[in-house]
C-alpha positions as CSV (number, residue, x, y, z in Angstrom):
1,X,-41.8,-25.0,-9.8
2,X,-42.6,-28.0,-7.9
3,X,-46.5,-26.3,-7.4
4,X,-46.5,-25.9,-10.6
5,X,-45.7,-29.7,-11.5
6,X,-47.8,-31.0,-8.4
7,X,-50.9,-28.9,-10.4
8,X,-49.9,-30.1,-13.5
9,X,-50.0,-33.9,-12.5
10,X,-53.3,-33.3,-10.7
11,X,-55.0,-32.0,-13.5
12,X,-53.4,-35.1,-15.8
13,X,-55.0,-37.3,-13.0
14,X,-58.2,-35.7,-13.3
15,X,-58.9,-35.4,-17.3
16,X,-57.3,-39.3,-17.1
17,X,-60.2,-40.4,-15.1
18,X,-63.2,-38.9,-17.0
19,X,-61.4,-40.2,-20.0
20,X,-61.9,-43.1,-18.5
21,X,-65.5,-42.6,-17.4
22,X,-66.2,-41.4,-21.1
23,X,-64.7,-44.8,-22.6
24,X,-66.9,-47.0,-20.0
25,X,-70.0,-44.9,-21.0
26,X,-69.4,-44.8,-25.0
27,X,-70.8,-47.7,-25.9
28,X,-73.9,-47.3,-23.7
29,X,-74.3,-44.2,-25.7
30,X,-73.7,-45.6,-28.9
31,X,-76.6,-48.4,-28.3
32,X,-78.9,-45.9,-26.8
33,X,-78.2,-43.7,-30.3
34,X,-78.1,-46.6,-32.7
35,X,-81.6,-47.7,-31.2
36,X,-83.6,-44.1,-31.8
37,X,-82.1,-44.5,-34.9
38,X,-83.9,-47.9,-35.5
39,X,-87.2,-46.6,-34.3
40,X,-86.5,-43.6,-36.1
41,X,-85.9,-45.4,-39.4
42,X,-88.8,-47.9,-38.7
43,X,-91.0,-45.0,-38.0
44,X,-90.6,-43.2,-41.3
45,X,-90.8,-46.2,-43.6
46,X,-93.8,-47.3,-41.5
47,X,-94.7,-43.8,-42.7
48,X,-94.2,-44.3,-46.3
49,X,-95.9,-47.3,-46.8
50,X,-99.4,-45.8,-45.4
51,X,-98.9,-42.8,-47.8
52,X,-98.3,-45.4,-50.4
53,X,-100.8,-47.5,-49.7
54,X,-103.4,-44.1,-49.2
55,X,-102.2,-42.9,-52.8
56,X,-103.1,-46.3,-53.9
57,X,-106.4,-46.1,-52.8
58,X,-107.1,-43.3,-54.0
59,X,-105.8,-43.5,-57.7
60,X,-108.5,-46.5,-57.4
61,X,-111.4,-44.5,-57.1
């Protein structure tokens, strides 16, 4: 029983510190995710305004 516990508390120890690790590392991942998202977003309406701007010229001919 007492092997069993020891195990037990290890493994608690173990999934404590990578909760841990996860928690310090979150918000670098959240800033990393929320900038592609930027250049993603500024990408496509970059996007849009040279189709608009190409349809323009067009319906001017």
């Amino acid at each position: 029983m007492r092997n069993t516990y020891s195990m037990v508390m290890a493994l608690n120890s173990h999934f404590n510190h990578h909760r841990i690790e996860i928690k310090k590392i979150l918000h670098k991942i959240s800033f990393t995710l929320s900038l592609q998202m930027r250049s993603k977003l500024l990408l496509s309406s970059q996007q849009c305004i040279f189709r608009f701007n190409w349809m323009m010229c067009l319906g001017k001919k």
